[in-house]
C-alpha positions as protocol buffer text, in pm:
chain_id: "A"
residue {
  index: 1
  type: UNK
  ca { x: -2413 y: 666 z: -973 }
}
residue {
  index: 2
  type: UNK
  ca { x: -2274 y: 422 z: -1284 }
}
residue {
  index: 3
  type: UNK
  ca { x: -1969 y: 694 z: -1261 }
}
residue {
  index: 4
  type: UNK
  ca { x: -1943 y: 602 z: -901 }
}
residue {
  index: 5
  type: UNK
  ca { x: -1981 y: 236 z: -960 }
}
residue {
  index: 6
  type: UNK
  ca { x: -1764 y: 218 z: -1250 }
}
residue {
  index: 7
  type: UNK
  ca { x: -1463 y: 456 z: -1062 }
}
residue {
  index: 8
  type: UNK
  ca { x: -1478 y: 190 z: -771 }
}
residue {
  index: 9
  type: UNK
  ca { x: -1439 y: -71 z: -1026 }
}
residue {
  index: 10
  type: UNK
  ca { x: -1138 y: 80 z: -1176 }
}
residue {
  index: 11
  type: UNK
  ca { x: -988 y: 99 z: -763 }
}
residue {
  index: 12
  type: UNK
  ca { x: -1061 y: -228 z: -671 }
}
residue {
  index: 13
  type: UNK
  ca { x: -872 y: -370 z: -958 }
}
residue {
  index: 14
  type: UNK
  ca { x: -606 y: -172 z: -940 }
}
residue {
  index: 15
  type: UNK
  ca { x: -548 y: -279 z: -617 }
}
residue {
  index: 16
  type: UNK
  ca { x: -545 y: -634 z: -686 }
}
residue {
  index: 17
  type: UNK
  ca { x: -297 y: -537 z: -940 }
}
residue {
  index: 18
  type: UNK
  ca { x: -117 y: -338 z: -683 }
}
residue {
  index: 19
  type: UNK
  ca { x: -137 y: -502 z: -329 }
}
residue {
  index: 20
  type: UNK
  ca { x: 180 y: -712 z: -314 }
}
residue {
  index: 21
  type: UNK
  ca { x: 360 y: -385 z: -441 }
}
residue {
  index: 22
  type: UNK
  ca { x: 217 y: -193 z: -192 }
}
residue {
  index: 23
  type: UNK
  ca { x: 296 y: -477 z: 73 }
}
residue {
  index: 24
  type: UNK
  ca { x: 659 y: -500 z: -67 }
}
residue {
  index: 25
  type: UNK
  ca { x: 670 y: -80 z: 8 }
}
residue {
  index: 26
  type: UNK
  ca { x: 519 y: -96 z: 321 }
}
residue {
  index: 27
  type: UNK
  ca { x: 728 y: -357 z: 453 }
}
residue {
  index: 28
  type: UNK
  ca { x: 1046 y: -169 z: 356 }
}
residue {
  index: 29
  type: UNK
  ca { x: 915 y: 193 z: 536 }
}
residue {
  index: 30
  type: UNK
  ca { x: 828 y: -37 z: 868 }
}
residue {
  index: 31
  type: UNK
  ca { x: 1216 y: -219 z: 844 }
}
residue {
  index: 32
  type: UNK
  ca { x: 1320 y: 129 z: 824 }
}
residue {
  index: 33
  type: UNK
  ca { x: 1126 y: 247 z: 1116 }
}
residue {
  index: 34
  type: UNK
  ca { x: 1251 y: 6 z: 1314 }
}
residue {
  index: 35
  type: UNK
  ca { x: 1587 y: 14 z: 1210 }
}
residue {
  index: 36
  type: UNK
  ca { x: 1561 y: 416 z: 1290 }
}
residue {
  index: 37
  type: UNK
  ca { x: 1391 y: 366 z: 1607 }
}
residue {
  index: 38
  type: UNK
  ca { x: 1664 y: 83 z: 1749 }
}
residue {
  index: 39
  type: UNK
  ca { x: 1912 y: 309 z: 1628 }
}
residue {
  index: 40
  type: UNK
  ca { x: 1793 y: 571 z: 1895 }
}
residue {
  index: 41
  type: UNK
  ca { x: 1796 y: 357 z: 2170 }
}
């Protein structure tokens, strides 16, 4: 259980660390899709 605790710990700060990165990636794949998707039309 403290190995449980301890792993979720290590994720949740990680993705403070990591969120706006994330968002930043995220945001690019969706601009893409869209771009990819108009582009079809």
């Amino acid at each position: 259980m403290q190995t449980i605790r301890s792993g979720a710990r290590g994720l949740w700060l990680i993705w403070n660390l990591n969120w706006d990165r994330l968002l930043y990636a995220v945001t690019i794949l969706v601009s893409l899709w869209i771009g990819a998707f108009i582009g079809t039309l």
